[in-house]
N, CA, C and O atoms as a GROMACS GRO file, in nm:
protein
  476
    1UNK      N    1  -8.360   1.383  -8.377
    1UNK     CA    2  -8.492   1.347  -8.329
    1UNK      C    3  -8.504   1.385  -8.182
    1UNK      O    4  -8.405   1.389  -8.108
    2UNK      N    5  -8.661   1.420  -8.131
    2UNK     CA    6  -8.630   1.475  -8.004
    2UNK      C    7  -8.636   1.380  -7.896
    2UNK      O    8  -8.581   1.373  -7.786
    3UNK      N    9  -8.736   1.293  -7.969
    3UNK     CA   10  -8.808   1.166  -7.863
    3UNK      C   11  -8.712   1.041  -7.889
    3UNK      O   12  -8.611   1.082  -7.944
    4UNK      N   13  -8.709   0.944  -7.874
    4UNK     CA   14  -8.680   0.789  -7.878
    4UNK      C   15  -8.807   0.736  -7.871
    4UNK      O   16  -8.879   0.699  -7.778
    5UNK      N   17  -8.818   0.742  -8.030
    5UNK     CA   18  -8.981   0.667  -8.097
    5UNK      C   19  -9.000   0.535  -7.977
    5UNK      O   20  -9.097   0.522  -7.902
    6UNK      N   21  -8.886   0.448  -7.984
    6UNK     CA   22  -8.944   0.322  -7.955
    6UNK      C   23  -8.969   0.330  -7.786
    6UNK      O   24  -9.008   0.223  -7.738
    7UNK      N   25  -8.952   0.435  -7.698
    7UNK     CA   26  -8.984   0.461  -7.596
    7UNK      C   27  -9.116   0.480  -7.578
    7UNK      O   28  -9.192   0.409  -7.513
    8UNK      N   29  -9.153   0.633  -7.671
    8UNK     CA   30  -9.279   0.662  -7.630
    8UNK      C   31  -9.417   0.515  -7.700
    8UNK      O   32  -9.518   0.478  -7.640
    9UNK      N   33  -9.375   0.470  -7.820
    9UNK     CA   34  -9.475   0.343  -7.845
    9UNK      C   35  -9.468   0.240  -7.775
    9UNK      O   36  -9.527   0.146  -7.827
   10UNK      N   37  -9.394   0.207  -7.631
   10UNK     CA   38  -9.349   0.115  -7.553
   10UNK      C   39  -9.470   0.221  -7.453
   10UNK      O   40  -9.579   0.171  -7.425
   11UNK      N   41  -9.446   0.323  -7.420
   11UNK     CA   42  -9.503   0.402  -7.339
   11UNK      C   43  -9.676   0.364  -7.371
   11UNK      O   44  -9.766   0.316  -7.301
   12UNK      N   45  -9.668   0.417  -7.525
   12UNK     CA   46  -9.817   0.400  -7.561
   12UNK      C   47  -9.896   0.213  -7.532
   12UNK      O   48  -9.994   0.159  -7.480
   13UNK      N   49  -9.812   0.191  -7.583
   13UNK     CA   50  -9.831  -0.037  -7.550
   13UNK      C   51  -9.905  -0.019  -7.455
   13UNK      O   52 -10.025  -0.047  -7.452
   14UNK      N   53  -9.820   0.044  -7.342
   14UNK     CA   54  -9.826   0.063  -7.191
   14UNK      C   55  -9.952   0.073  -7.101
   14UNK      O   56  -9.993  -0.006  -7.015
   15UNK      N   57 -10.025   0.244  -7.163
   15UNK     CA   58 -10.096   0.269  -7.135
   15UNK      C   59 -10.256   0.260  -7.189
   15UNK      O   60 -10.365   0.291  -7.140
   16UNK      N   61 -10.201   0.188  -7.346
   16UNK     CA   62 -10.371   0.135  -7.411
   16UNK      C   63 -10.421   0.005  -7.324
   16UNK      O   64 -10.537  -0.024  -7.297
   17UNK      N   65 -10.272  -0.084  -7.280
   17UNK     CA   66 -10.304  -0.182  -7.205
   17UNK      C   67 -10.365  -0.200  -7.095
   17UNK      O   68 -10.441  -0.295  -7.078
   18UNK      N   69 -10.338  -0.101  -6.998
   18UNK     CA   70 -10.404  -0.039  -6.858
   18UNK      C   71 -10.532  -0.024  -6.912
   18UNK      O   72 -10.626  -0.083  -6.859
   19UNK      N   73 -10.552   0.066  -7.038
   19UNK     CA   74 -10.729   0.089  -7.027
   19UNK      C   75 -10.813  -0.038  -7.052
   19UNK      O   76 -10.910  -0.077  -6.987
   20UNK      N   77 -10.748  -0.102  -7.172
   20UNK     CA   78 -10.776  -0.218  -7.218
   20UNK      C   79 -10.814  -0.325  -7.198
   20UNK      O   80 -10.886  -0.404  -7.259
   21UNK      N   81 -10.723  -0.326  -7.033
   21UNK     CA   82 -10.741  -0.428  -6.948
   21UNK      C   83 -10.858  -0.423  -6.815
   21UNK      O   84 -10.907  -0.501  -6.733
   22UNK      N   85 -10.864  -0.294  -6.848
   22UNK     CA   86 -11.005  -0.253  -6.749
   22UNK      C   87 -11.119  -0.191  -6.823
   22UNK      O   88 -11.196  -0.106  -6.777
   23UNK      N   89 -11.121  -0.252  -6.960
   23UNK     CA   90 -11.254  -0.226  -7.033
   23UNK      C   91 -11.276  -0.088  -7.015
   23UNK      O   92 -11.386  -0.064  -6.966
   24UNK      N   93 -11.212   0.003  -7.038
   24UNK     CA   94 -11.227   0.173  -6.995
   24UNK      C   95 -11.240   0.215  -7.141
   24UNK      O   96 -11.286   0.329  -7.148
   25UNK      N   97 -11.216   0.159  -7.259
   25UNK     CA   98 -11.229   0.221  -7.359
   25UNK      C   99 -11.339   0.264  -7.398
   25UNK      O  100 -11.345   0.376  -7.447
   26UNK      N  101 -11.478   0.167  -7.381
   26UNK     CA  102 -11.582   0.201  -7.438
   26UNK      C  103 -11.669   0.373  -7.342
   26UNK      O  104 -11.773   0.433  -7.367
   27UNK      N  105 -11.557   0.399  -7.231
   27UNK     CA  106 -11.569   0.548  -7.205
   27UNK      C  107 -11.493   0.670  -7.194
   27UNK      O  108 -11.501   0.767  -7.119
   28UNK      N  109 -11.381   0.622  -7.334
   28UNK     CA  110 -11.261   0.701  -7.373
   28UNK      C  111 -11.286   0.741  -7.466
   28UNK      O  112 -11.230   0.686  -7.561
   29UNK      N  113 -11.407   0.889  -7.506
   29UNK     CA  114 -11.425   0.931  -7.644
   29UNK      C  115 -11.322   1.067  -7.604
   29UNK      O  116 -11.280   1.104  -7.495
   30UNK      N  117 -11.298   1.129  -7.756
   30UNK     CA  118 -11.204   1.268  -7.758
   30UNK      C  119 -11.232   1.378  -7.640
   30UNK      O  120 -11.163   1.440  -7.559
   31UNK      N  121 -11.360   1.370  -7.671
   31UNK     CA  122 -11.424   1.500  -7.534
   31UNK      C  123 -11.375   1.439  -7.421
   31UNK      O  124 -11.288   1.498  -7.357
   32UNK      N  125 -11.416   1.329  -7.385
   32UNK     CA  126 -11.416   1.269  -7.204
   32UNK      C  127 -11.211   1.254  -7.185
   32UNK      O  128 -11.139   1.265  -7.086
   33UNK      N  129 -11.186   1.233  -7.303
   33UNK     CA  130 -11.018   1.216  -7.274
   33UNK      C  131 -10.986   1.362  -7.226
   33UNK      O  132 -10.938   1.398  -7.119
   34UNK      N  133 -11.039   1.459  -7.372
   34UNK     CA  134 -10.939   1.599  -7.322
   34UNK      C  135 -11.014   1.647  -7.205
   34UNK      O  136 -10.971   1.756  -7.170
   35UNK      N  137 -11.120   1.601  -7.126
   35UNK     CA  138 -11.158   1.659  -7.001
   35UNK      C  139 -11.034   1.604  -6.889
   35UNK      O  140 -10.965   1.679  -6.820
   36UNK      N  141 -11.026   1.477  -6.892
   36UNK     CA  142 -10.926   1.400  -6.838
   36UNK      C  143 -10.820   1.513  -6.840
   36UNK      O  144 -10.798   1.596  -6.752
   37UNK      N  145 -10.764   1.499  -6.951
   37UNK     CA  146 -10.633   1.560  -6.975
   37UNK      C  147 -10.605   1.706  -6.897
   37UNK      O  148 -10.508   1.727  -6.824
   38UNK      N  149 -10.718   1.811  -6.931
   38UNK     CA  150 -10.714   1.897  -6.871
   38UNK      C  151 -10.776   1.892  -6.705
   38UNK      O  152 -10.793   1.998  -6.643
   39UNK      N  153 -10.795   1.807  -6.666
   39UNK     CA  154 -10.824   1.842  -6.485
   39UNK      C  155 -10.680   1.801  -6.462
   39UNK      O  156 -10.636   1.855  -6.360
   40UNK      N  157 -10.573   1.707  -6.535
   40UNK     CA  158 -10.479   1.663  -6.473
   40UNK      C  159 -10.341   1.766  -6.477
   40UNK      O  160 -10.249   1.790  -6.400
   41UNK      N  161 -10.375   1.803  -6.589
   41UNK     CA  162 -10.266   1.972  -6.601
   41UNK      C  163 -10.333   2.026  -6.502
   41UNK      O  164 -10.249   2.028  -6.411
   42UNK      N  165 -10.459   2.083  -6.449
   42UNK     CA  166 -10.481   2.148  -6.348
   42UNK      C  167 -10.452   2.122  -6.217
   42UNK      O  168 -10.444   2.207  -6.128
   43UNK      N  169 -10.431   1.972  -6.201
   43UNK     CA  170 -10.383   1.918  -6.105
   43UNK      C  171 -10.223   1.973  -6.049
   43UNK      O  172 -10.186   1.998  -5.934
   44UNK      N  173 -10.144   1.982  -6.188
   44UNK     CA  174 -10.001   2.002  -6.167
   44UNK      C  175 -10.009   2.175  -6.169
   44UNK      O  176  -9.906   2.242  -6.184
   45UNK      N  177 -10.119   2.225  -6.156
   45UNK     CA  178 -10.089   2.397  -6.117
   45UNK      C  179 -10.165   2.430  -5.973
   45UNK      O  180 -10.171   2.530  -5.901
   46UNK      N  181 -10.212   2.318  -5.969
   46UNK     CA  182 -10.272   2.333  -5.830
   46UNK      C  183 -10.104   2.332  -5.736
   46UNK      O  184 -10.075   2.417  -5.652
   47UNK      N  185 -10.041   2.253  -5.764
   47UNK     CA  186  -9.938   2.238  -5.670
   47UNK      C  187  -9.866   2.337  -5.707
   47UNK      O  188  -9.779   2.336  -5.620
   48UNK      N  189  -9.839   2.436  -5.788
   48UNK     CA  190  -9.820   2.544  -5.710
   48UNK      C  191  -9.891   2.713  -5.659
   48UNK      O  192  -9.856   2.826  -5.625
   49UNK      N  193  -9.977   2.652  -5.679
   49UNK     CA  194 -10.128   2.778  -5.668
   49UNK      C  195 -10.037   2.841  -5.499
   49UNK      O  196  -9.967   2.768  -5.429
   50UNK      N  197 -10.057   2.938  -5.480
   50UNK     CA  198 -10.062   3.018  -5.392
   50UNK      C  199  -9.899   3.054  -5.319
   50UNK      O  200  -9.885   3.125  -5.219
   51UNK      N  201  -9.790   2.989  -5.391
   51UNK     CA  202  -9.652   2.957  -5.378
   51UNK      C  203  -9.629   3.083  -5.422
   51UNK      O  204  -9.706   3.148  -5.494
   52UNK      N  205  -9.496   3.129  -5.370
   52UNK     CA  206  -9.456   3.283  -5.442
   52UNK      C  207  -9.286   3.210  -5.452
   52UNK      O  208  -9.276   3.088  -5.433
   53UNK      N  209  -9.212   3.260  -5.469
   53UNK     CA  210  -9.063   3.166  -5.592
   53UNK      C  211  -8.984   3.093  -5.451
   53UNK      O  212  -8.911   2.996  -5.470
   54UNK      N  213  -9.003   3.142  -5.328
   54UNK     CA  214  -8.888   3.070  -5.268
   54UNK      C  215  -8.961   2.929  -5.199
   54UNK      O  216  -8.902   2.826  -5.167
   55UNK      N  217  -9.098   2.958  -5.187
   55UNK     CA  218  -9.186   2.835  -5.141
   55UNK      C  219  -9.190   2.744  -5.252
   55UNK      O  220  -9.186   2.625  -5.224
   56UNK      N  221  -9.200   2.786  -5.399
   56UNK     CA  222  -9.169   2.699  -5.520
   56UNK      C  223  -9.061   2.627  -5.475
   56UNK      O  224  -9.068   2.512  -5.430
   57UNK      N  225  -8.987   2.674  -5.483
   57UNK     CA  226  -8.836   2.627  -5.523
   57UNK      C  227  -8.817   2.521  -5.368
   57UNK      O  228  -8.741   2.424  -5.375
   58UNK      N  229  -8.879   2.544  -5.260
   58UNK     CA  230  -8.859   2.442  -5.158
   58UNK      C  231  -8.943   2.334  -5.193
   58UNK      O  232  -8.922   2.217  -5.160
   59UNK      N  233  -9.040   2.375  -5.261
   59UNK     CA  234  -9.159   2.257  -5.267
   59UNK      C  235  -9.172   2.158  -5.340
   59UNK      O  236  -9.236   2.054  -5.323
   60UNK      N  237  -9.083   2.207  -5.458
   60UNK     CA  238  -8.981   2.101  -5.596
   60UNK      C  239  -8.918   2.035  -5.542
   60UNK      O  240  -8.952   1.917  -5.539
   61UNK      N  241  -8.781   2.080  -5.465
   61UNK     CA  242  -8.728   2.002  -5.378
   61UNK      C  243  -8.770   1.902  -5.297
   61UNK      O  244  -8.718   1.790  -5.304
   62UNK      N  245  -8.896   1.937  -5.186
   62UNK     CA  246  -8.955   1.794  -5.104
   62UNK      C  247  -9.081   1.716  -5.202
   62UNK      O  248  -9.135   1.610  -5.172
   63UNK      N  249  -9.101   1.773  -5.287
   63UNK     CA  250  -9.226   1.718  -5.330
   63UNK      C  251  -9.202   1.657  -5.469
   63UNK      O  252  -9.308   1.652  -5.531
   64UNK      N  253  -9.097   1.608  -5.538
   64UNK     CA  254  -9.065   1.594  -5.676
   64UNK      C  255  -9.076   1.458  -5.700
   64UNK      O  256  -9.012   1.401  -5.788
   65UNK      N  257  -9.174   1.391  -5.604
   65UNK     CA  258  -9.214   1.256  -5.712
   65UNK      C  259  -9.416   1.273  -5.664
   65UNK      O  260  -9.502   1.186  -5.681
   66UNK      N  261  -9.431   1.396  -5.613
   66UNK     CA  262  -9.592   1.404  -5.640
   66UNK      C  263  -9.600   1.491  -5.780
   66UNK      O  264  -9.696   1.473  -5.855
   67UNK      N  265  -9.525   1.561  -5.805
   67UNK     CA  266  -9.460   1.668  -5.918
   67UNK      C  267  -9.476   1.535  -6.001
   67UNK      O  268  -9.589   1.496  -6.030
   68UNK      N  269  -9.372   1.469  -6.037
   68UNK     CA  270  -9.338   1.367  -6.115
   68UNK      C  271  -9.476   1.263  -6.178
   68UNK      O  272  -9.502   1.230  -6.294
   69UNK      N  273  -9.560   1.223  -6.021
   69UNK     CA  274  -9.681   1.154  -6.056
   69UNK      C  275  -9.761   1.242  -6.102
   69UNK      O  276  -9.867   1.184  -6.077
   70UNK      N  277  -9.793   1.344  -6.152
   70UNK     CA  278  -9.923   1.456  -6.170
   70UNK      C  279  -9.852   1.467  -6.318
   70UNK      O  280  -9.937   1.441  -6.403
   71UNK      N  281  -9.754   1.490  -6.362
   71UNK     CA  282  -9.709   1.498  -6.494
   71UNK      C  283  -9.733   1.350  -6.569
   71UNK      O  284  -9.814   1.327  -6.659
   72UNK      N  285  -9.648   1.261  -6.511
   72UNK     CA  286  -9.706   1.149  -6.559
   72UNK      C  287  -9.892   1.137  -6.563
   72UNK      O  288  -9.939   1.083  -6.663
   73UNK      N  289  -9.969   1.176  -6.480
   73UNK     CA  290 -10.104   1.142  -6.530
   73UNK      C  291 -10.127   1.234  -6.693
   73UNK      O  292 -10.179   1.190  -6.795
   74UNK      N  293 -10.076   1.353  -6.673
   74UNK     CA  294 -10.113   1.453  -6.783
   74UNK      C  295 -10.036   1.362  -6.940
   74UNK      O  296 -10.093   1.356  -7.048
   75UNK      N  297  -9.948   1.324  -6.921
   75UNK     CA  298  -9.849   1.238  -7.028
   75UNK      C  299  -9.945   1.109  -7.081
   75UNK      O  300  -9.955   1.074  -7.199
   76UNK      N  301 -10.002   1.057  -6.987
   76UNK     CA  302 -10.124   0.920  -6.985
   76UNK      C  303 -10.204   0.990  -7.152
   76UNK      O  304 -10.206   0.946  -7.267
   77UNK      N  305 -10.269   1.127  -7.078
   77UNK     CA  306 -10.362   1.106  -7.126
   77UNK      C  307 -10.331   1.204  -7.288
   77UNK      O  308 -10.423   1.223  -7.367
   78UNK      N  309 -10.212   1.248  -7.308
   78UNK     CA  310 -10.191   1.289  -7.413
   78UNK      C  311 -10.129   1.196  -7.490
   78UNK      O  312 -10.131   1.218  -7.611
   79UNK      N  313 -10.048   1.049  -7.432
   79UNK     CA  314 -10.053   0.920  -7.483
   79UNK      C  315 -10.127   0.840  -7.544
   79UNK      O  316 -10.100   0.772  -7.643
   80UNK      N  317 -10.253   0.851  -7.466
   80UNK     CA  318 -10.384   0.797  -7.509
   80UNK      C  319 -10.445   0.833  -7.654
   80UNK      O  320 -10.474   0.774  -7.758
   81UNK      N  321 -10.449   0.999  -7.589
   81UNK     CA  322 -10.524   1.079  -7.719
   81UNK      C  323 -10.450   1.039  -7.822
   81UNK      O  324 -10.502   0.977  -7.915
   82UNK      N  325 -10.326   1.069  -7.818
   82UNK     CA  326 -10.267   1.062  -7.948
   82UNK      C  327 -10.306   0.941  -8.056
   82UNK      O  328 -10.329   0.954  -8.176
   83UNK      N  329 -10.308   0.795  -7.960
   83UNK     CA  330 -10.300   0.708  -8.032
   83UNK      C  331 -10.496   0.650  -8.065
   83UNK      O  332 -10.554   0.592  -8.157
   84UNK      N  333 -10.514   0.675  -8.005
   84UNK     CA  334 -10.700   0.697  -8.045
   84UNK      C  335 -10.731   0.795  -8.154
   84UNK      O  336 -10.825   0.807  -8.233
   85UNK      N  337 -10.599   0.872  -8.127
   85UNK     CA  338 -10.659   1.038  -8.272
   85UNK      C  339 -10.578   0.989  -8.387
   85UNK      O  340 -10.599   1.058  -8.487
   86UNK      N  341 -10.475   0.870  -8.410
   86UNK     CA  342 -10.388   0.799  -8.456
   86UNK      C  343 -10.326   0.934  -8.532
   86UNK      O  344 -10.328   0.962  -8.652
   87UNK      N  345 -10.260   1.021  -8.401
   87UNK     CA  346 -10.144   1.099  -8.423
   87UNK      C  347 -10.037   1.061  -8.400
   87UNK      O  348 -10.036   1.006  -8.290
   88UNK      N  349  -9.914   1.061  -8.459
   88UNK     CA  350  -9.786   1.023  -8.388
   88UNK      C  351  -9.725   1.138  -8.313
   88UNK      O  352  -9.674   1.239  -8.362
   89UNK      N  353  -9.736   1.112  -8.203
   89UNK     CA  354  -9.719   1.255  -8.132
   89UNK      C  355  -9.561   1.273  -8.153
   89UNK      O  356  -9.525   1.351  -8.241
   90UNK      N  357  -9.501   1.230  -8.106
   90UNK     CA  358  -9.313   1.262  -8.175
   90UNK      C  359  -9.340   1.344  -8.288
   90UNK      O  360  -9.328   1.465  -8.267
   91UNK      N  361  -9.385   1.297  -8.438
   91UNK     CA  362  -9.364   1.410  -8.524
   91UNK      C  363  -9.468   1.496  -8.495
   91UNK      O  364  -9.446   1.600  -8.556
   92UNK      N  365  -9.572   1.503  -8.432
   92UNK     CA  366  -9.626   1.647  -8.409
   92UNK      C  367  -9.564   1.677  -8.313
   92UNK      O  368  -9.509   1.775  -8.364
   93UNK      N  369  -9.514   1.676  -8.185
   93UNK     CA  370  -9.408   1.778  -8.166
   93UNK      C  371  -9.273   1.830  -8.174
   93UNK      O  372  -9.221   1.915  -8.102
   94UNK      N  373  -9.215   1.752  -8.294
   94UNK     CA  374  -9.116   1.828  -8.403
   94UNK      C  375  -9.155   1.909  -8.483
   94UNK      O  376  -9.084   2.003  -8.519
   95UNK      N  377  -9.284   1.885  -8.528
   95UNK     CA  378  -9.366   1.973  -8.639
   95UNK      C  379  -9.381   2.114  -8.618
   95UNK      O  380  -9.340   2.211  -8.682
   96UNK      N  381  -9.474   2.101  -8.478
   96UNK     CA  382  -9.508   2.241  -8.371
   96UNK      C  383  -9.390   2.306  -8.380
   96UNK      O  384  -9.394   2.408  -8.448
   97UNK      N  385  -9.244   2.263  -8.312
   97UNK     CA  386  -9.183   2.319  -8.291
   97UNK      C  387  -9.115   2.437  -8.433
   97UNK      O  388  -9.102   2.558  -8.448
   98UNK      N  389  -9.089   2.329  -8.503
   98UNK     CA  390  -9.083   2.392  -8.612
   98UNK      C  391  -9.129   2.536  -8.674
   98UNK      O  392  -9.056   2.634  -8.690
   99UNK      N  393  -9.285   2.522  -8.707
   99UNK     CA  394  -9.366   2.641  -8.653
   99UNK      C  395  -9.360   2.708  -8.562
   99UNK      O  396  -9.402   2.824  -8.571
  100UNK      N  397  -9.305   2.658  -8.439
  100UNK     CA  398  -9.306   2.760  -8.308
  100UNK      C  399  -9.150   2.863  -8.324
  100UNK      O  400  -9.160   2.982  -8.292
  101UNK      N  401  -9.033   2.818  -8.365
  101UNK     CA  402  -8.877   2.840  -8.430
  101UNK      C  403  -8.946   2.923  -8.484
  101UNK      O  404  -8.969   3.024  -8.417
  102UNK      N  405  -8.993   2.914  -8.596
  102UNK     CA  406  -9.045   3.042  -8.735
  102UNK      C  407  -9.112   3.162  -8.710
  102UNK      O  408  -9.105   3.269  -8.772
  103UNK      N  409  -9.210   3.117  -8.565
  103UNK     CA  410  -9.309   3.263  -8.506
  103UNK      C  411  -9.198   3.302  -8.394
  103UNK      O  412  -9.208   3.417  -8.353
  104UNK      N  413  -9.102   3.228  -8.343
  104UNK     CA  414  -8.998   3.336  -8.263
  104UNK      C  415  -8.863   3.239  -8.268
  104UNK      O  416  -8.822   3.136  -8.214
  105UNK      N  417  -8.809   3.364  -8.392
  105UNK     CA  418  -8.670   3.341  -8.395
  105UNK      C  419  -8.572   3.431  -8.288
  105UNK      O  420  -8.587   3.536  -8.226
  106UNK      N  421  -8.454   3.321  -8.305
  106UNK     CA  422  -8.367   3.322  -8.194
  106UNK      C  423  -8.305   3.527  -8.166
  106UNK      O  424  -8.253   3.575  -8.065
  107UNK      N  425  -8.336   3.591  -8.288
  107UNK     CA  426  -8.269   3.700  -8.266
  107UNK      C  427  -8.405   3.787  -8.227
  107UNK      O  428  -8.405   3.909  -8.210
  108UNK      N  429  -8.491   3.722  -8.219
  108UNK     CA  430  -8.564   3.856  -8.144
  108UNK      C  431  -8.624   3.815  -8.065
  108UNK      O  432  -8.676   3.908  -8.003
  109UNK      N  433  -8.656   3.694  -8.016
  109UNK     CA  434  -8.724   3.615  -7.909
  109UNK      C  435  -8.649   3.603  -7.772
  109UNK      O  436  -8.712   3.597  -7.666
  110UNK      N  437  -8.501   3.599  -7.778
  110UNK     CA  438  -8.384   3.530  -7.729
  110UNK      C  439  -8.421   3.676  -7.554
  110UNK      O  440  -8.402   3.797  -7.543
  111UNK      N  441  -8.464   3.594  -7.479
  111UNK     CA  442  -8.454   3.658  -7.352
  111UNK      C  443  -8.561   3.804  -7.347
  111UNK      O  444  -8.547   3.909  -7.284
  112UNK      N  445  -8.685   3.751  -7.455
  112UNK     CA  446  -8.805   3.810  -7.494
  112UNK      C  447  -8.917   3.728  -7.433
  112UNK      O  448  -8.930   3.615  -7.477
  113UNK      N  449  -9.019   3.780  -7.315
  113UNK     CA  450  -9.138   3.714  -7.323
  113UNK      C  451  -9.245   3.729  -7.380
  113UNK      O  452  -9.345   3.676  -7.333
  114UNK      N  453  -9.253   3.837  -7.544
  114UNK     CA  454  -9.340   3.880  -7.568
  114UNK      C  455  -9.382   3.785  -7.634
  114UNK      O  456  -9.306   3.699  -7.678
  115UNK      N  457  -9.534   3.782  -7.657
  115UNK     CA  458  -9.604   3.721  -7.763
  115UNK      C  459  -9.539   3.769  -7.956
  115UNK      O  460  -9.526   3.882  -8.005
  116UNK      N  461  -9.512   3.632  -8.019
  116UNK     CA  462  -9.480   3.656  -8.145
  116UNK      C  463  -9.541   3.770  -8.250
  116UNK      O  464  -9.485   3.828  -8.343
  117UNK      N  465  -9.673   3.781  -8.200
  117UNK     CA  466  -9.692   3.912  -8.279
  117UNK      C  467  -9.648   4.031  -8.227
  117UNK      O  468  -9.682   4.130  -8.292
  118UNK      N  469  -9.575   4.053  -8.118
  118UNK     CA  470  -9.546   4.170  -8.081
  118UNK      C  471  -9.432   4.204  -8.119
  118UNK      O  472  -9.408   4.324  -8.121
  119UNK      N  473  -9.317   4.095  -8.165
  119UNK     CA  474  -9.203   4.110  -8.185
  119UNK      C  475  -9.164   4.184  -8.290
  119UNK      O  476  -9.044   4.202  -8.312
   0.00000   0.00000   0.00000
């Protein structure tokens, strides 16, 4: 297993409770979440927008609990979704992967960045 189920539904407890507790649900539909979701991934590419690899690699180093908080918001809200879309996200992303193994196997993918149909 990849996850520790009883983590991420401790996780989920977690974060229905936060909304829950601030009456935020009745403006948590699918659309307004995955808008959420996606400004907060944009959030975590903003930090490194304009970086070229050695300014990366310093900026991980001093900056790895604003790194840390910007992932955690993006995790919130794919927590959320999941359990509002009453997906269990653990087996959908064993599932994906699964499918993802099958469109690039290890002998032709292996130190390949091509897209699976190119292979």
């Amino acid at each position: 297993m990849i996850f520790n189920m009883t983590k991420i539904e401790d996780l989920i407890t977690r974060v229905t409770a936060f909304r829950d507790d601030r009456d935020w649900k009745q403006f948590h539909n699918p659309k307004d979440n995955a808008i959420g979701l996606v400004l907060e991934a944009s959030e975590v590419l903003e930090l490194f927008q304009w970086k070229n690899k050695e300014e990366i690699d310093k900026y991980i180093k001093s900056h790895s609990e604003n790194i840390s908080d910007e992932l955690a918001d993006v995790m919130y809200w794919v927590l959320l979704m999941s359990h509002d879309l009453n997906i269990d996200i653990g087996k959908a992303i064993e599932k994906k992967l699964k499918k993802t193994e099958e469109k690039y196997p290890i002998e032709k993918s292996k130190g390949n960045h091509k897209k699976y149909t190119e292979l």
